[in-house]
C-alpha positions as CSV (number, residue, x, y, z in Angstrom):
1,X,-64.8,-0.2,6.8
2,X,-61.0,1.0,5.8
3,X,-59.9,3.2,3.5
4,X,-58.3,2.2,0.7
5,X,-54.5,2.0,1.5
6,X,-52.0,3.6,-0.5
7,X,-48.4,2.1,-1.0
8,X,-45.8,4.3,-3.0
9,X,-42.8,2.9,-4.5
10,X,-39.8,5.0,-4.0
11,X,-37.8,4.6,-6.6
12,X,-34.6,6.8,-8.6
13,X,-34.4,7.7,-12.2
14,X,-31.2,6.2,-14.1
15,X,-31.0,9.6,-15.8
16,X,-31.6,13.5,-16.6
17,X,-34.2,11.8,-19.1
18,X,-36.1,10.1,-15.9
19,X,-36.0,6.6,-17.2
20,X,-37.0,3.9,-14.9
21,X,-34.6,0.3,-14.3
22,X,-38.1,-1.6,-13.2
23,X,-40.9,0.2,-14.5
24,X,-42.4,-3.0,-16.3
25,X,-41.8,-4.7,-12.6
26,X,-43.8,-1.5,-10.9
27,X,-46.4,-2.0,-13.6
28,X,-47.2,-5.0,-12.7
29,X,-47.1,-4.5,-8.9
30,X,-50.1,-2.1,-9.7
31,X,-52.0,-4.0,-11.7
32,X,-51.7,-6.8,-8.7
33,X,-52.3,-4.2,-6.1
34,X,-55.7,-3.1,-7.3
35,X,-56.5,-6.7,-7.5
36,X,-56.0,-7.3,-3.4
37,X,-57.4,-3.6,-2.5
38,X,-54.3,-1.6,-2.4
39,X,-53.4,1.3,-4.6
40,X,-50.1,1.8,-5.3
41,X,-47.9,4.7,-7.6
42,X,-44.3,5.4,-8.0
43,X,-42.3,7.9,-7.1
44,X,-39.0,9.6,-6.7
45,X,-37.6,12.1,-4.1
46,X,-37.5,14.5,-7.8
47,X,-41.4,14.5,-7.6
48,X,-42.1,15.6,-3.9
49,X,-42.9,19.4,-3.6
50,X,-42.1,19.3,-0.1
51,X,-43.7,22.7,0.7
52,X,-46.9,21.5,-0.6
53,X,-46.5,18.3,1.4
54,X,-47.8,16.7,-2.2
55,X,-46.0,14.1,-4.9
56,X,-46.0,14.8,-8.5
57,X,-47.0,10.6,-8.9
58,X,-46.5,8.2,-11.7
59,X,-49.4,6.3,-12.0
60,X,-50.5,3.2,-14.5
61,X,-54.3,3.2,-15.7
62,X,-55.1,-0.6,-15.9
63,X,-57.8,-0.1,-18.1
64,X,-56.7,2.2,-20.6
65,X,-53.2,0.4,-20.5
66,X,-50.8,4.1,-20.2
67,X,-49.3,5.3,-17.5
68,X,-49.9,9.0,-16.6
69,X,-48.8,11.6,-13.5
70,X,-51.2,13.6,-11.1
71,X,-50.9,15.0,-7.8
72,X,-51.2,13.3,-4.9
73,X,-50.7,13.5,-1.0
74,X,-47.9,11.4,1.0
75,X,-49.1,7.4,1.0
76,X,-49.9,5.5,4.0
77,X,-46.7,3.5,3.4
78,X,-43.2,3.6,1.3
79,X,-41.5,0.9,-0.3
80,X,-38.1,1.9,-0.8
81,X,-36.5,0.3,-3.8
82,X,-34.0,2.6,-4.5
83,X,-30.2,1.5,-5.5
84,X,-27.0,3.1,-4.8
85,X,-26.1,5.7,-7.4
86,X,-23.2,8.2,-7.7
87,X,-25.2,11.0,-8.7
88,X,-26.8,14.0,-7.2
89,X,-30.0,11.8,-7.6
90,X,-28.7,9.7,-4.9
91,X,-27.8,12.8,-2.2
92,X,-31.9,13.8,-2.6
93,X,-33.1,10.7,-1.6
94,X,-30.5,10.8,1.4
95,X,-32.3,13.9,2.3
96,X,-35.7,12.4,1.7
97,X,-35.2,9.5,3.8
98,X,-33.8,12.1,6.7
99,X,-36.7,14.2,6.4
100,X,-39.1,11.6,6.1
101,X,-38.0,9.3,8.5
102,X,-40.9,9.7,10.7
103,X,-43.2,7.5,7.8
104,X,-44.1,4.1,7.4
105,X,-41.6,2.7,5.5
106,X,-41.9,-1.2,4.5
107,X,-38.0,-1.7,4.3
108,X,-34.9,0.6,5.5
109,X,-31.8,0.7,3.6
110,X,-28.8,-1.9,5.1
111,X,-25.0,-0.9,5.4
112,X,-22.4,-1.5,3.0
113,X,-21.2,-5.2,2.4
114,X,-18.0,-4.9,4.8
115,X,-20.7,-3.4,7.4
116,X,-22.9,-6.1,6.9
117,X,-20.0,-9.4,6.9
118,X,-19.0,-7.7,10.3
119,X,-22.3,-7.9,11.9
120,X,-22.9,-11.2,10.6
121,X,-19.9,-12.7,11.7
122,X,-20.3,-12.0,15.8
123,X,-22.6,-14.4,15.3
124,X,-21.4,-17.7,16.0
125,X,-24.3,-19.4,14.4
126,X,-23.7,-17.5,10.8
127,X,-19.9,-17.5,10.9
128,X,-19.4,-21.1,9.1
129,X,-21.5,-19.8,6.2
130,X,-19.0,-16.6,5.6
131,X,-16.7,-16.7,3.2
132,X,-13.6,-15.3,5.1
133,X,-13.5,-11.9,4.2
134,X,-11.5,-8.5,4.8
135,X,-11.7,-4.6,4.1
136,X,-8.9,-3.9,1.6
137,X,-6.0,-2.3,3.2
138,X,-3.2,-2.7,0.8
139,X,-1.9,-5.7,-1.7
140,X,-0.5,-7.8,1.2
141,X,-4.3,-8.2,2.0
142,X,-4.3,-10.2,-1.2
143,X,-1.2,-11.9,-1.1
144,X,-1.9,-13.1,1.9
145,X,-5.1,-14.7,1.7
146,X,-4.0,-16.1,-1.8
147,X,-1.6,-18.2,0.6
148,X,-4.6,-20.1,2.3
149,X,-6.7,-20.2,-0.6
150,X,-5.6,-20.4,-4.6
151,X,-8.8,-18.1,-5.1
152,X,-9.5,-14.8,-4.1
153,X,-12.6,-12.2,-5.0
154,X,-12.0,-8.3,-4.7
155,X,-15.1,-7.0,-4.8
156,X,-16.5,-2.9,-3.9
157,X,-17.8,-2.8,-0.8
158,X,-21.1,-1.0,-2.5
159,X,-21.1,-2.3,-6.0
160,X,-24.1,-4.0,-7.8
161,X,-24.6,-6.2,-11.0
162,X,-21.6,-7.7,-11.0
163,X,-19.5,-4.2,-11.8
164,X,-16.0,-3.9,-10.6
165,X,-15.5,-7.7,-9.6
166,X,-12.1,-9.0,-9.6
167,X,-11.2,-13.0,-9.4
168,X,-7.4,-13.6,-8.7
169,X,-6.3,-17.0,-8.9
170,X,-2.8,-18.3,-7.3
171,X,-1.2,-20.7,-10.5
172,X,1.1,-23.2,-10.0
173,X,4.4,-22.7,-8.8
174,X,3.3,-19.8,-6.5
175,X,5.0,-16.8,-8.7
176,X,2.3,-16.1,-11.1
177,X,-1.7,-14.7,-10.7
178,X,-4.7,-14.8,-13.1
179,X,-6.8,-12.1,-13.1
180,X,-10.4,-11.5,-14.4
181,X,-13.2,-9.6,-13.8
182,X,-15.4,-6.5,-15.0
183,X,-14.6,-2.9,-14.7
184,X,-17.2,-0.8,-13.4
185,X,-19.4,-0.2,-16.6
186,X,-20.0,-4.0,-16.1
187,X,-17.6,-4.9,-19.2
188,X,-15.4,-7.9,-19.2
189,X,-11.6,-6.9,-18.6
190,X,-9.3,-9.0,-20.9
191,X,-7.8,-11.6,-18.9
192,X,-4.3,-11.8,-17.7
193,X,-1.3,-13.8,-16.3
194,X,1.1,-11.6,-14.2
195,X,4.1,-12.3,-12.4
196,X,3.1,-11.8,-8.4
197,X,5.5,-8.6,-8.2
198,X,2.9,-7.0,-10.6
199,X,-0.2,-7.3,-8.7
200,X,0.4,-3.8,-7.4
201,X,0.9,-1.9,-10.7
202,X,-1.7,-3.6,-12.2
203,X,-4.4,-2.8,-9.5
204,X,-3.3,0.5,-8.7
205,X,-5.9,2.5,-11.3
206,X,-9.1,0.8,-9.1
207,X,-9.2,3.0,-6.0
208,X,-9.3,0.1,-3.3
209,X,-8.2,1.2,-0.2
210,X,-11.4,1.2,2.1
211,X,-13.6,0.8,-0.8
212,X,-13.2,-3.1,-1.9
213,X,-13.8,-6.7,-0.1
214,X,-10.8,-9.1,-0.1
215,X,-12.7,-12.5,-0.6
216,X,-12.2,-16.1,-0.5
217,X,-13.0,-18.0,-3.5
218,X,-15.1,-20.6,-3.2
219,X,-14.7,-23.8,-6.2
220,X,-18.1,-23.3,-8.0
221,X,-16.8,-24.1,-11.5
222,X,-18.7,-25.7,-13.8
223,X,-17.4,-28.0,-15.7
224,X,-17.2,-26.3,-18.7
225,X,-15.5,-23.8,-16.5
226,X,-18.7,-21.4,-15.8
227,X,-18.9,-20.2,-12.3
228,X,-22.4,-21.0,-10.9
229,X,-24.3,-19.8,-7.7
230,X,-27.9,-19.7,-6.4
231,X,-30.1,-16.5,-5.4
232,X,-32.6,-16.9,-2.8
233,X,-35.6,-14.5,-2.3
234,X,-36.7,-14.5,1.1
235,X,-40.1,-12.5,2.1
236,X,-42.6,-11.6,5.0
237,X,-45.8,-12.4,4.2
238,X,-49.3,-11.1,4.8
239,X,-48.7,-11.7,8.5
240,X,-45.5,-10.1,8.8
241,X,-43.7,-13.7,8.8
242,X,-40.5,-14.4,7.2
243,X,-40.4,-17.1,4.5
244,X,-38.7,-18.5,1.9
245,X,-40.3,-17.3,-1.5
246,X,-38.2,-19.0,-4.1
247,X,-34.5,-20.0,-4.8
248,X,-33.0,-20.5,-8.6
249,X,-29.6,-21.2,-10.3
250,X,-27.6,-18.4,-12.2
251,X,-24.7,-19.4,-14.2
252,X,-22.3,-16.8,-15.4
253,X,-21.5,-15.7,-18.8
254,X,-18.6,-17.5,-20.6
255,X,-15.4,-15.7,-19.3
256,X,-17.2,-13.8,-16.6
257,X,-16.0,-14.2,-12.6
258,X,-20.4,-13.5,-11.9
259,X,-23.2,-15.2,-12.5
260,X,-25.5,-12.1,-12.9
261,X,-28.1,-11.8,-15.3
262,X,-27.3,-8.4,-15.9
263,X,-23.8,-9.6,-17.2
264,X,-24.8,-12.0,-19.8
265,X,-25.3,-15.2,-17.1
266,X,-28.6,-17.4,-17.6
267,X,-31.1,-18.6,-14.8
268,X,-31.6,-22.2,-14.1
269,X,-34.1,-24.1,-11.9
270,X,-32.4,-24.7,-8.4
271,X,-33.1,-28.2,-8.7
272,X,-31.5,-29.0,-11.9
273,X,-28.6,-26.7,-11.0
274,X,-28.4,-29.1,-7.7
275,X,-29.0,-32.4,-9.9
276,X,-25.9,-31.1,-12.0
277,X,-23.9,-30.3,-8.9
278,X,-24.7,-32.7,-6.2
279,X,-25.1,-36.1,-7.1
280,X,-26.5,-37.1,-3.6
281,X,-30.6,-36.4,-3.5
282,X,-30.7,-36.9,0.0
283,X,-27.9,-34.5,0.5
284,X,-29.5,-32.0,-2.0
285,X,-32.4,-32.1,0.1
286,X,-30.7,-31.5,3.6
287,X,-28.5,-28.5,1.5
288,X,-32.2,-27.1,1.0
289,X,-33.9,-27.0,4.3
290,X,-29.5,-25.3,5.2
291,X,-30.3,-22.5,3.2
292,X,-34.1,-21.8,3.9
293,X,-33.2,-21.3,7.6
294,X,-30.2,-19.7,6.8
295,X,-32.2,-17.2,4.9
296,X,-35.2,-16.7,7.4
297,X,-32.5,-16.8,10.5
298,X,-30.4,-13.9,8.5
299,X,-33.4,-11.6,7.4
300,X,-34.4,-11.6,10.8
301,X,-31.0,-10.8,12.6
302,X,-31.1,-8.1,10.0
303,X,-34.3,-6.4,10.8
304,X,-33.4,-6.3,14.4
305,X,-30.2,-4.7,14.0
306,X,-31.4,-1.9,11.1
307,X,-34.7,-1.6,11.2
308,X,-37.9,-2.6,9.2
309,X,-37.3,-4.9,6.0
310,X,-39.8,-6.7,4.2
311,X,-37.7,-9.0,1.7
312,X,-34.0,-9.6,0.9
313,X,-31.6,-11.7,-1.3
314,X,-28.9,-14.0,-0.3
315,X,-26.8,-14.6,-2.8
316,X,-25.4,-18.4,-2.3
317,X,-22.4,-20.4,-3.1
318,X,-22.7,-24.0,-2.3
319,X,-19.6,-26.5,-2.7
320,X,-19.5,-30.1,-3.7
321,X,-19.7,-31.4,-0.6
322,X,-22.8,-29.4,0.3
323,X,-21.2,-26.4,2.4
324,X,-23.2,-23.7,1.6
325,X,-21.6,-19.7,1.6
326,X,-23.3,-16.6,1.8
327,X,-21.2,-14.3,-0.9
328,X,-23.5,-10.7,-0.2
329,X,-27.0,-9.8,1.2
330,X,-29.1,-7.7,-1.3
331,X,-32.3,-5.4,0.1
332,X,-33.3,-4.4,-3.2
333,X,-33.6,-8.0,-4.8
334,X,-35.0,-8.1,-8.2
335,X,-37.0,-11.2,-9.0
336,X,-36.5,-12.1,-12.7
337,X,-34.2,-15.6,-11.7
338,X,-37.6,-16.9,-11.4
339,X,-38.8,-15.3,-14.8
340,X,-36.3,-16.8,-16.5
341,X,-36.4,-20.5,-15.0
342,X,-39.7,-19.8,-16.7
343,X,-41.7,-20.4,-13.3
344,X,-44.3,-17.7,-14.0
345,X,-46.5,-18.2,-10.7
346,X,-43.3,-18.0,-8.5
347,X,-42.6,-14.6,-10.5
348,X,-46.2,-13.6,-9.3
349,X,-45.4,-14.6,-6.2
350,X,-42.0,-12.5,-5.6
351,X,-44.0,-9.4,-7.0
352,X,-47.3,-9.9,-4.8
353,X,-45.8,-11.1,-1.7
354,X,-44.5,-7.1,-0.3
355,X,-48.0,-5.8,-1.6
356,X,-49.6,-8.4,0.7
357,X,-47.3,-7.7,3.4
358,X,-47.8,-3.9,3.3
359,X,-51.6,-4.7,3.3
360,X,-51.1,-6.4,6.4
361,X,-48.9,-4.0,7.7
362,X,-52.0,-1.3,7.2
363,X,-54.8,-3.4,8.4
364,X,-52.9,-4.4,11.9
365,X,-52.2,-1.2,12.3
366,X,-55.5,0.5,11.8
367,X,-57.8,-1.9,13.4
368,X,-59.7,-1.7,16.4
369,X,-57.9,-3.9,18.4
370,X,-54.7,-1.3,18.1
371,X,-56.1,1.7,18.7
C-alpha cells in the first residue's frame, strides 16, 4: 500500500506582514485533499531552511478549524501558484524554482504575454483566434493600428487584474482619441478626449517601450456600454487528460476597459451571457464546442513547449457573429467566476480537479508497473 502523498502549495506572501491573496481557496483545497487521500500544506520560498532541507509549513487542522505551522520535509509534489510580484519576494522564488528544479512540480511558470502571442501565432491553426497584436515600440505602433481598427488595447506585457490597461478609441473625423483604462494600483483613470498629436505626451509617464502589448480591440460592448468577455478554466484530470472544467461570463465595471472581478466587474452564467449576446442557439452551441477545443488544443501546445502544467485560463472575447478571440493565457487561474455565477459544485470542481490530478500524477508514478 502507498504512502500517503504530500502536495505543497507554493505560494508568495502579498506583504512583510505574510498575508495570503488565496488562503480561504488553499483552505479548502485541504479540507478536499484529506477527503481523496492526499495531504496537502502551503508554503513559501520564505519558509524553506534550505540547509536543513526542511519547510517551516502552514497547515489547516480540519477538525479543530485553525490553521497552525510545523516542520516538515520537501513534499512529493509542488503546485506552484505563485504570481508575478515586484518585490524581493519574487527574486526568492526565482531562486527556489532554480534550485529546485530537479522536483516534481505539477505546473511550470509560462512566458510573458508577448512571448506567449508569438508562440501561438506560428501556429496556423490558433492564428484566426489572435487578436492582432504587437510589442510596443513607440506611439506610431498605436497610430497605426488605430488605422485598421477604431479600437486599440495597450496592455503590460506581465500585468494581472486588470492593472495598467489602456483602451484607445479612434473618434470620428480621425483627429481625436478616447482614452480609458486603470493605472497600475488597479484605479480607474478619468477619461479623456485628446487631439491625436497628444497621444505622446499623454502616454509618456507609463514606461512602454518593451514592456506593453499594442492590441486590437475587439466590439464586446454591451449595450449599456459594459465591455463583456468569458473566462474558461481548462484542467487535466485524474488521468493526466486535458478538459474543459467550466466557462462563465464577466462583465466589467461601469467605466472600466476590464471585465475583472477584481476591478469591480460581476460574473454571469456563460449561457445567459451567450442568450444576451447571440441570438442564434444553434450558433451559441457551435461557439461552445470552438472554444472547448480551442482551450484543450492551446493548453496542450503549451505544455509541450514549457514544460508541465496542470490547468490554465483563456481569457475569451467572442463577437456577434460568433468569432471567438483569445485576449491572454493565465497559468495561475483563480476559480471564483464560477462562485459567483453561484454554481457551487463547479467551484468544487475547479478546486478538486489539480488535487486529483496530482494524486494521479503520484500513483502512476509509484506503481509497480513503473518501476
Amino acid at each position: 500500500m502507498l504512502p500517503v502523498p504530500v502536495l505543497g502549495i507554493l505560494t508568495l506572501y502579498l506583504n512583510d506582514h505574510k498575508a495570503l491573496e488565496e488562503k480561504p481557496v488553499y483552505q479548502k483545497m485541504i479540507v478536499e485533499g484529506q477527503k481523496i487521500g492526499l495531504d496537502v500544506f502551503v508554503f513559501t520560498p520564505m519558509d524553506v531552511n534550505d540547509s536543513k532541507k526542511k519547510i517551516y509549513a502552514m497547515e489547516y487542522d480540519v477538525k479543530k478549524g485553525v490553521w497552525g505551522r510545523r516542520w516538515r520535509p520537501f513534499p512529493d509534489m509542488i503546485y506552484d501558484r505563485c504570481r508575478i510580484q515586484k518585490s524581493a519576494r519574487f527574486t526568492q522564488l526565482l531562486k527556489f524554482r532554480q534550485r529546485y528544479n530537479h522536483l516534481q512540480f505539477l505546473n511550470r511558470p509560462l512566458r510573458n504575454k508577448w512571448t506567449i502571442y508569438e508562440v501561438l501565432s506560428r501556429r496556423p491553426e490558433f492564428n484566426k483566434y489572435l487578436p492582432e497584436t504587437r510589442l510596443f515600440n513607440g506611439f506610431a505602433d498605436v497610430h497605426h493600428m488605430l488605422k485598421k481598427t477604431h479600437v486599440v488595447y495597450l496592455k503590460p506585457i506581465n500585468g494581472t487584474g486588470g492593472r495598467g490597461i489602456l483602451r484607445v478609441e479612434r473618434l470620428k473625423g480621425d483627429s481625436y482619441y478616447y482614452i480609458q483604462g486603470r493605472n497600475h494600483q488597479r484605479k480607474i483613470i478619468t477619461p479623456q478626449k485628446i487631439h491625436v498629436s497628444r497621444l505622446g505626451s499623454v502616454l509618456s509617464g507609463w514606461s512602454m517601450k518593451n514592456r506593453y502589448l499594442v492590441q486590437e480591440g475587439i466590439a464586446v460592448d454591451l449595450p449599456d456600454g459594459r465591455v463583456h468577455d468569458y473566462r474558461m478554466l481548462v484542467q487535466k484530470n485524474r488521468e493526466g487528460i486535458w478538459e474543459l472544467t467550466g466557462i462563465a461570463g464577466r462583465v466589467g465595471a461601469r467605466r472600466s476597459v476590464t471585465s475583472n472581478l477584481h476591478g469591480g466587474g460581476h460574473a454571469v452564467s456563460f449561457y445567459r451571457m451567450m442568450e444576451q449576446w447571440i441570438d442564434d442557439e444553434e450558433k451559441r452551441n457551435k461557439v461552445q464546442r470552438r472554444a472547448e477545443r480551442l482551450g484543450v488544443e492551446v493548453a496542450s501546445f503549451l505544455e509541450n513547449q514549457y514544460g508541465d502544467l496542470c490547468e490554465l485560463a483563456l481569457d475569451l472575447a467572442i463577437n456577434k457573429k460568433g468569432e471567438i478571440y483569445l485576449l491572454e493565457v493565465n497559468p495561475k487561474p483563480a476559480r471564483e467566476v464560477f462562485s459567483q455565477i453561484g454554481n457551487a459544485e463547479l467551484y468544487r470542481k475547479a478546486i478538486v480537479k489539480p488535487l486529483e490530478y496530482a494524486l494521479g500524477l503520484y500513483e502512476r508514478k509509484h506503481s509497480p508497473a513503473s518501476e
